[in-house]
C-alpha positions as CSV (number, residue, x, y, z in Angstrom):
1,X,-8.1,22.7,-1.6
2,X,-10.9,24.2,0.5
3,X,-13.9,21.5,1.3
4,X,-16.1,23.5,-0.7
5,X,-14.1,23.0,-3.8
6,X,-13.8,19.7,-2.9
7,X,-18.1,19.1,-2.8
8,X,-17.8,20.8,-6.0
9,X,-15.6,18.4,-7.2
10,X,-17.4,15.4,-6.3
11,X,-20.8,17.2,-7.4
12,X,-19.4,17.7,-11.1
13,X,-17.4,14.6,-11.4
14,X,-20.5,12.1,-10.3
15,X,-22.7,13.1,-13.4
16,X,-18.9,11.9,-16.0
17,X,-17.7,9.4,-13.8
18,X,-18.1,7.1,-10.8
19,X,-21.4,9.7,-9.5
20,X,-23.4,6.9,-7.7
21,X,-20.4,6.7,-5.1
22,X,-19.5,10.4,-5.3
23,X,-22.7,12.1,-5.1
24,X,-22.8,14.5,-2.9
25,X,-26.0,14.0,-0.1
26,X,-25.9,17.2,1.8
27,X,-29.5,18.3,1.1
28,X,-31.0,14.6,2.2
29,X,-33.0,13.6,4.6
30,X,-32.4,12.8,8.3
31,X,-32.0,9.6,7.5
32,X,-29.2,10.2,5.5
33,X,-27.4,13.2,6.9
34,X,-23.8,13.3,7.0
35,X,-23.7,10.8,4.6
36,X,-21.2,12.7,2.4
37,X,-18.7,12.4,4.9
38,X,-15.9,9.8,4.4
39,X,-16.4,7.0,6.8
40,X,-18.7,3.8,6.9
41,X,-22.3,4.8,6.6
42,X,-24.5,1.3,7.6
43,X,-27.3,2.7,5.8
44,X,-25.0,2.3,2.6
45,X,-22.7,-0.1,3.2
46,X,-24.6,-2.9,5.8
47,X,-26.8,-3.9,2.3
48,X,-23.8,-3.8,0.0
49,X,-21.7,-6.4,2.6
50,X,-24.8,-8.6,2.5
51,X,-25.0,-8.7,-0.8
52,X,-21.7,-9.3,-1.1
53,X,-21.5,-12.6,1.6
54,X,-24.5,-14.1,-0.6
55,X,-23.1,-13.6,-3.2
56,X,-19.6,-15.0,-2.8
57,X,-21.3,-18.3,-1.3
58,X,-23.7,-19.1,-3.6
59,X,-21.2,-18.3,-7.1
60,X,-18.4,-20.5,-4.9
61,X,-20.9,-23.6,-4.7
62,X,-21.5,-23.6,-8.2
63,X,-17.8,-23.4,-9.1
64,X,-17.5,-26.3,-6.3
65,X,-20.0,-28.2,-7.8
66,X,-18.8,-28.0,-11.1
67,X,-15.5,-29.0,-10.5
68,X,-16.6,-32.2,-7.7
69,X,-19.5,-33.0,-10.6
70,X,-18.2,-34.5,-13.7
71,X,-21.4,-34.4,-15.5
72,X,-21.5,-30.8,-14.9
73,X,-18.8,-30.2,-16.7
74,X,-20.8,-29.7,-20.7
75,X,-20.1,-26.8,-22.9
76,X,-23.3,-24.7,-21.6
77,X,-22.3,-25.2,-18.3
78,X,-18.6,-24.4,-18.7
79,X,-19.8,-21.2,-20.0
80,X,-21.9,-20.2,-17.0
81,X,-18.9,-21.5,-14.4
82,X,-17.2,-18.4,-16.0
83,X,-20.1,-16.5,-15.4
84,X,-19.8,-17.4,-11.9
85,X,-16.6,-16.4,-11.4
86,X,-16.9,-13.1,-13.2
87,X,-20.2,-12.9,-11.0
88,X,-17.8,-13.9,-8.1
89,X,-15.4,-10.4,-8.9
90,X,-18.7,-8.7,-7.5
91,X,-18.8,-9.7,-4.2
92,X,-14.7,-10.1,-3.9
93,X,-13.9,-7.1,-5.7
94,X,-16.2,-4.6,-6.3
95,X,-18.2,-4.5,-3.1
96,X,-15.4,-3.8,-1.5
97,X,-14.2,-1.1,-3.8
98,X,-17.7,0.6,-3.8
99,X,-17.4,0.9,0.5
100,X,-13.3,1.8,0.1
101,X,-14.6,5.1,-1.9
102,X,-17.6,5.6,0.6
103,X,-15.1,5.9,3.1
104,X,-12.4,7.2,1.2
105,X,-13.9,9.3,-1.1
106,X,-10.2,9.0,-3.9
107,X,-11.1,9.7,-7.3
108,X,-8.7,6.8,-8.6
109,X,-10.5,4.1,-5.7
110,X,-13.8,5.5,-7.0
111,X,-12.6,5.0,-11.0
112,X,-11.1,1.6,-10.3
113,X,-14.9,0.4,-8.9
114,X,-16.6,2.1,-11.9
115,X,-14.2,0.3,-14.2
116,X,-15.0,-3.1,-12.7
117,X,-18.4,-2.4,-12.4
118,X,-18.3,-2.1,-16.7
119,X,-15.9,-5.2,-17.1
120,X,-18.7,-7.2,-14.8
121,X,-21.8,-6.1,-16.6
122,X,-20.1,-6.6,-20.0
123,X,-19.0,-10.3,-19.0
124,X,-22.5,-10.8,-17.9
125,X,-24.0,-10.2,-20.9
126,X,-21.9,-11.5,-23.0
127,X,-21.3,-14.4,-21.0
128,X,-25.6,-14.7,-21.3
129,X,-25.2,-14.4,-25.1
130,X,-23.2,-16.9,-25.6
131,X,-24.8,-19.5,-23.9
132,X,-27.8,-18.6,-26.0
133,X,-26.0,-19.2,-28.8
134,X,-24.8,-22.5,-27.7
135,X,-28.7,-23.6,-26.8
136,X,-29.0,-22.5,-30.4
137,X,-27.1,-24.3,-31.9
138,X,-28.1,-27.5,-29.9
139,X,-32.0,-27.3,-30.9
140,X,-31.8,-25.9,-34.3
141,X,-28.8,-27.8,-35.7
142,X,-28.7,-30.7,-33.2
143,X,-26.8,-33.2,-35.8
144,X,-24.2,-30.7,-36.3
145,X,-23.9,-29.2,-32.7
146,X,-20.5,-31.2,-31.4
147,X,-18.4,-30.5,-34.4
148,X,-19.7,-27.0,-34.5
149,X,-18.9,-26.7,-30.4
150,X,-16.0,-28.2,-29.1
151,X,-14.1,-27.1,-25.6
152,X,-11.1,-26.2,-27.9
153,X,-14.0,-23.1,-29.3
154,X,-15.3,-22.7,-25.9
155,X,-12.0,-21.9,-24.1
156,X,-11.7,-18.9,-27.0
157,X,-15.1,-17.6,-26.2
158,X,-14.4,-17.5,-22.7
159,X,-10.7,-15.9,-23.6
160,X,-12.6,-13.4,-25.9
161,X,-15.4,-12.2,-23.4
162,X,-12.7,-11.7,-20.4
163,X,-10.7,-10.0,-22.8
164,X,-13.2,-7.7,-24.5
165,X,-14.6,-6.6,-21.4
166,X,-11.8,-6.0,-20.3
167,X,-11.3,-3.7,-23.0
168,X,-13.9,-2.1,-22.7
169,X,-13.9,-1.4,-19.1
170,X,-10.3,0.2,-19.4
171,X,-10.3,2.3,-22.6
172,X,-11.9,5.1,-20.8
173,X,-8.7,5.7,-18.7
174,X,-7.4,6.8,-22.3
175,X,-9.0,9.8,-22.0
176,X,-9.3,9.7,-18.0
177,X,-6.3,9.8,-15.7
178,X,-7.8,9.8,-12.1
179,X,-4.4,11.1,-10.4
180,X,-4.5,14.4,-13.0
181,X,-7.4,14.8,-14.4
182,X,-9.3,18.3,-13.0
183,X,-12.8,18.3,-13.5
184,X,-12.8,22.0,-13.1
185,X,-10.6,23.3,-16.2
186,X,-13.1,24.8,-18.5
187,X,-11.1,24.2,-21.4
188,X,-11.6,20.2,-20.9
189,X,-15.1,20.1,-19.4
190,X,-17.1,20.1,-22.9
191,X,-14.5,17.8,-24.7
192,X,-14.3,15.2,-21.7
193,X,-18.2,14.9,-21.2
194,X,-18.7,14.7,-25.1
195,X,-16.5,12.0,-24.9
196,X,-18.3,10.3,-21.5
197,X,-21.8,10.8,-24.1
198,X,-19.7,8.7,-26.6
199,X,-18.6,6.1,-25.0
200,X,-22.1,5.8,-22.9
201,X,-23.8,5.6,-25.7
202,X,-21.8,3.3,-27.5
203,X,-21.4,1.3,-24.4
204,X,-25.2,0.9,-24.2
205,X,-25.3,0.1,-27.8
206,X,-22.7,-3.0,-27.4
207,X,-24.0,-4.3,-24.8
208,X,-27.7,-3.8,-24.4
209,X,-29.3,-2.6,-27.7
210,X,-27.3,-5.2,-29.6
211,X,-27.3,-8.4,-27.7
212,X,-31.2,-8.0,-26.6
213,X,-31.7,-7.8,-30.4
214,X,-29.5,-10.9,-31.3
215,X,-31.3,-12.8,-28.1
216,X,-34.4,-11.9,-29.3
217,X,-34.0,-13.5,-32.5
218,X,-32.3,-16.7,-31.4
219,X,-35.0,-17.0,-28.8
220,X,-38.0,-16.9,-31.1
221,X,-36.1,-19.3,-33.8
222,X,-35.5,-21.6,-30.8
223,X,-39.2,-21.6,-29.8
224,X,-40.1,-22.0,-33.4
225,X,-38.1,-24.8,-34.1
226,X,-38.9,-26.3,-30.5
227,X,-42.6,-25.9,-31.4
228,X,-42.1,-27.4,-35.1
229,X,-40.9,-30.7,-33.0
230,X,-43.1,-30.9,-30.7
231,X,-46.0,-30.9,-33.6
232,X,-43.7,-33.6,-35.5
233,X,-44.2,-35.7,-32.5
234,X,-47.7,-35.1,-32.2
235,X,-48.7,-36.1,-35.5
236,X,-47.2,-39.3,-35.5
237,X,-48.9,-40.1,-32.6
238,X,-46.9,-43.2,-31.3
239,X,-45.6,-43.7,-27.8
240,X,-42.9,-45.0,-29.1
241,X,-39.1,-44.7,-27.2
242,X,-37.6,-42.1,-29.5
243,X,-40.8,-39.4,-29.2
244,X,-40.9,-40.4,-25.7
245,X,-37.5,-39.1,-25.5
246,X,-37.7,-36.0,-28.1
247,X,-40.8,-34.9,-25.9
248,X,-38.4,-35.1,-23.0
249,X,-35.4,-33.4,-24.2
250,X,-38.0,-30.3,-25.8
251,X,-39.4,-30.0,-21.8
252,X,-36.2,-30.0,-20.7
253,X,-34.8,-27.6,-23.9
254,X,-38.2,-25.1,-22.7
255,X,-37.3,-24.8,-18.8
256,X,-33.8,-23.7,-20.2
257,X,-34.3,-21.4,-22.7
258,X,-36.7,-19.9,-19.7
259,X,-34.2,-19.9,-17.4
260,X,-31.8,-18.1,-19.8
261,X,-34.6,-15.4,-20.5
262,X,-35.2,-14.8,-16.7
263,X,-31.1,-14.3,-16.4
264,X,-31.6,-11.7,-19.7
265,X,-34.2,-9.5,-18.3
266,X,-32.8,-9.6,-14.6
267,X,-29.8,-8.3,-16.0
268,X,-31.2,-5.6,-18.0
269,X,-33.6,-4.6,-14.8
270,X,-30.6,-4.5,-12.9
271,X,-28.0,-2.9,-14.7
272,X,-30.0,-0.6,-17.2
273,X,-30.8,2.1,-14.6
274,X,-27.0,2.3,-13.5
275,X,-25.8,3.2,-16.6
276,X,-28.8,5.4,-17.7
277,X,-28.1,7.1,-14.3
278,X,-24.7,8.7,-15.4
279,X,-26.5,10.9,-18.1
280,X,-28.6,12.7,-15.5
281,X,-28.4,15.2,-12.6
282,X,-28.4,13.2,-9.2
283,X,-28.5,15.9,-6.6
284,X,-31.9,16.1,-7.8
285,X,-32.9,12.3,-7.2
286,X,-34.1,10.9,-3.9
287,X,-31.1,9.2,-1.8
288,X,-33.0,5.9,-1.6
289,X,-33.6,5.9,-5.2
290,X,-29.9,6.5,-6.2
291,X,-29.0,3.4,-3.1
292,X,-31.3,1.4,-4.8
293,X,-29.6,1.3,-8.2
294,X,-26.0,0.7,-6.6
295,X,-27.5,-2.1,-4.7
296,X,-29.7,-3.4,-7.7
297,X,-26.6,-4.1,-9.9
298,X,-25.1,-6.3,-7.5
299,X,-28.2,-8.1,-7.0
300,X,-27.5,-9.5,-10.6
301,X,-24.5,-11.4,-9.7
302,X,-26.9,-12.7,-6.5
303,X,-29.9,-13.9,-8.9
304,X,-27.8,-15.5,-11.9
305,X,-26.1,-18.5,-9.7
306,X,-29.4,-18.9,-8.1
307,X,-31.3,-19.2,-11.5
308,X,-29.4,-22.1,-13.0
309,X,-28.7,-23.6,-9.6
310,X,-32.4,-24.3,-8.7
311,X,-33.8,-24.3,-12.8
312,X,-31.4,-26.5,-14.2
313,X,-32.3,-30.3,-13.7
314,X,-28.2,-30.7,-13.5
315,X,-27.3,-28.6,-11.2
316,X,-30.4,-29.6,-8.8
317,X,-29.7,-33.0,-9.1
318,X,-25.7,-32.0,-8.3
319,X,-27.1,-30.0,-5.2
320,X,-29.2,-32.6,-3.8
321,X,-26.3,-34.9,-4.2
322,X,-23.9,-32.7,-2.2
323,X,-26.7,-31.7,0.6
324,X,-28.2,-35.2,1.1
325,X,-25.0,-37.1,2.0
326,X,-24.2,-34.5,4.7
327,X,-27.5,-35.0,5.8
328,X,-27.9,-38.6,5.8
329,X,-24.2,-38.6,7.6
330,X,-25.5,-35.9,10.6
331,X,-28.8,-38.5,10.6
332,X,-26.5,-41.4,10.9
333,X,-24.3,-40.0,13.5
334,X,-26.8,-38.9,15.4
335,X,-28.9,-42.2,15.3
336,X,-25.6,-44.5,16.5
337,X,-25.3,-41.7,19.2
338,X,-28.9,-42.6,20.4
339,X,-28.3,-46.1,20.1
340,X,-25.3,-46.4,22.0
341,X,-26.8,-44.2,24.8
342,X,-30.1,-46.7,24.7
343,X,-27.8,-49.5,25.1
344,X,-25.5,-48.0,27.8
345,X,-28.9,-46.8,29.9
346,X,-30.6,-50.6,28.9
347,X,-27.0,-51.8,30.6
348,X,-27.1,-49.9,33.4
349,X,-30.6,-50.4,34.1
350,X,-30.1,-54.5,34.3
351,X,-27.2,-54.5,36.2
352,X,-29.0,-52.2,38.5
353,X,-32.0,-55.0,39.3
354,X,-29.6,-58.0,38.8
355,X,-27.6,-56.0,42.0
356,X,-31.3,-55.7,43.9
357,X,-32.1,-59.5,42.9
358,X,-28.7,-60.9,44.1
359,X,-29.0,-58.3,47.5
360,X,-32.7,-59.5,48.2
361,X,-31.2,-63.6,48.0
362,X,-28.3,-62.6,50.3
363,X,-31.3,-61.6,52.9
364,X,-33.4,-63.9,52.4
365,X,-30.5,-66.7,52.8
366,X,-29.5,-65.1,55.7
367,X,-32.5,-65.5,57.0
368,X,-32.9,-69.2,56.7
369,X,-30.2,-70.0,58.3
C-alpha cells in the first residue's frame, strides 16, 4: 500500500477507533512537524512517561500500605486498593501501549491501548460508585451497615467491576477485527461507524450519564442525613461522650464524602473529553489541544491515589507512620555518626596534650639534673 493510502487510512480510522494516537499531524505547526512519522516524538511521549513513573509510584505505595497496615484493610478501603491497581494498569500498561502505536503506528497495538483505555475508565468509575455506595450505607443505615457489607459481598463487587469492564472494553472487537478490518470498503463504512455511534453512546450512558445520576442522589441523601445528625446533636446540647463522638465521626464522614466528590468530577474532567473526542473531526483541532486530552486521561489515575492518600485521616496517619521511622532512623544514624566522630576527635585531641605535657616534664627533668 502506497503511504498515501496509508495517511488515509490512519485519517479515517482515528474519527471510529483509536484517533487520538492515529491522527494524522501533517498540517501542524513547527512544533509538531513530522510528528506523524513512526518513531518516539518527546513532545508526545516525554509527558506520557512522566505521567506514567508517578503514577506507578504513588498507586504502588498505596497498595504497599495497605497490605503493611492492618487497619487499612476496611471494606472502603479494599475497594479503593482495587482502584489502585486498575489505576496501576495505566502507567504499566497503557502508557506504554499509547508510545508502542506512536512509534509503531499497527492498527491492532493502537486497538489494544483503546481497549484498555475503556476497561480503565470503566473500572474507575465504577470502582468510585461503589465506594459511594458503601459510605451510604454507613451514614444512612449505620445499625445495619456490617451485615449488609461483609468482605464475602466486597470480593463479588470487585469480581463484578473487573469483569464488566472488561466486558465492555472487549465487545467492540465483535464487530472490529484489527488484523482484517479495511476502513476503506464502502460497503462497511456506514454500518461500522453506526455501530461506533452505538456503542459510544451507550458507553457514555453506562458509565457517565448513569452513575453521575446515581452519585448525585446518594450524595445529597448522605448530606441530608449527615445534616439531620448534626442538628440531633445540636439540640440536645450536652457535651456529653457519645455527641462528642457522633460530632466526630460526621467531620470525619464530611471530609470523605468530599474526597469522593473531588475523585467524581476529576474523573469526569479527565475522561469526558476523550471519549466526546471520537465523535468529531480531529484534523481540524489544534495538536496541543488533542495532546492534552491523551495526557489528561492519564492524569486521573495520577490524582485518585493522591486524593485518598493525603484526604483520608487513615491513610495519612499510615504515611506518616511509614515516612517518620525512616526518618527518625537516617536522624539516628546520622547523630551516632557525629557522636562517635566527636568522641574519636575529643580522644585524639587529649592524647595529643597528655603527649606535650609528658614531653615538656622529660625537659624540664632533664634539666634539673
Amino acid at each position: 500500500m502506497s503511504q498515501t493510502s496509508t495517511e488515509q487510512n490512519d485519517s479515517r480510522f482515528n474519527n471510529v477507533s483509536t484517533g487520538l494516537a492515529l491522527k494524522n499531524f501533517s498540517n501542524s505547526d513547527d512544533e509538531f512537524d513530522d510528528m506523524s512519522e513512526g518513531r518516539f516524538q518527546p513532545v508526545v511521549d516525554v509527558p506520557a512517561i512522566a505521567l506514567a513513573v508517578f503514577i506507578v509510584i504513588i498507586n504502588s505505595l498505596a497498595l504497599i500500605m495497605v497490605a503493611k497496615k492492618t487497619y487499612l484493610r476496611s471494606i472502603t478501603n479494599l475497594l479503593l486498593c482495587s482502584l489502585a491497581l486498575s489505576d496501576l494498569l495505566t502507567g504499566l500498561v497503557s502508557v506504554p501501549l499509547f508510545i508502542t502505536c506512536n512509534i509503531v503506528r499497527r492498527l491492532a497495538v493502537c486497538l489494544t491501548e483503546e481497549q484498555l483505555s475503556r476497561f480503565i475508565s470503566a473500572s474507575i468509575v465504577s470502582h468510585l460508585m461503589s465506594v459511594v455506595i458503601d459510605r451510604y450505607l454507613a451514614i444512612v443505615h449505620p445499625l445495619r451497615y456490617t451485615s449488609l457489607v461483609t468482605l464475602r459481598r466486597c470480593a463479588i463487587v470487585i469480581i463484578f467491576i473487573w469483569t464488566s469492564s472488561a466486558v465492555t472494553a472487549l465487545v467492540q472487537l465483535t464487530w472490529l477485527d484489527p488484523f482484517n478490518h479495511d476502513p476503506h470498503d464502502e460497503d462497511l463504512t456506514d454500518s461500522f461507524q453506526r455501530t461506533e455511534l452505538v456503542y459510544d453512546i451507550l458507553f457514555l450512558i453506562l458509565f457517565f450519564l448513569i452513575p453521575l445520576m446515581i452519585m448525585c442522589f446518594t450524595y445529597a441523601r448522605i448530606i441530608f442525613e449527615i445534616i439531620r445528625q448534626s442538628r440531633n446533636i445540636r439540640r440536645e446540647n450536652t457535651p456529653s461522650l457519645p455527641n462528642t463522638r457522633k460530632r466526630s465521626r460526621n467531620h470525619h464522614e464530611w471530609r470523605a464524602i468530599a474526597i469522593f466528590a473531588a475523585m467524581m468530577f476529576v474523573y469526569i474532567i479527565c475522561w469526558l473529553p476523550y471519549f466526546m473526542l471520537r465523535r468529531f473531526d480531529l484534523s481540524a483541532l489544534p495538536d496541543t489541544f488533542i495532546l492534552a486530552v491523551v495526557w489528561l486521561r492519564y492524569l486521573a489515575s495520577l490524582l485518585n491515589p493522591c486524593m485518598y492518600i493525603f484526604g483520608k485521616k487513615d491513610f495519612r496517619k499510615a504515611l506518616l507512620e511509614h515516612v517518620l521511622p525512616m526518618k527518625l532512623q537516617r536522624n539516628s544514624s546520622s547523630t551516632k555518626s557525629t557522636a562517635l566522630r566527636s568522641t574519636v576527635n575529643a580522644d585524639d585531641f587529649f592524647s595529643r596534650r597528655g603527649g606535650g605535657y609528658t614531653e615538656i616534664g622529660r625537659r624540664k627533668e632533664t634539666s634539673v639534673i
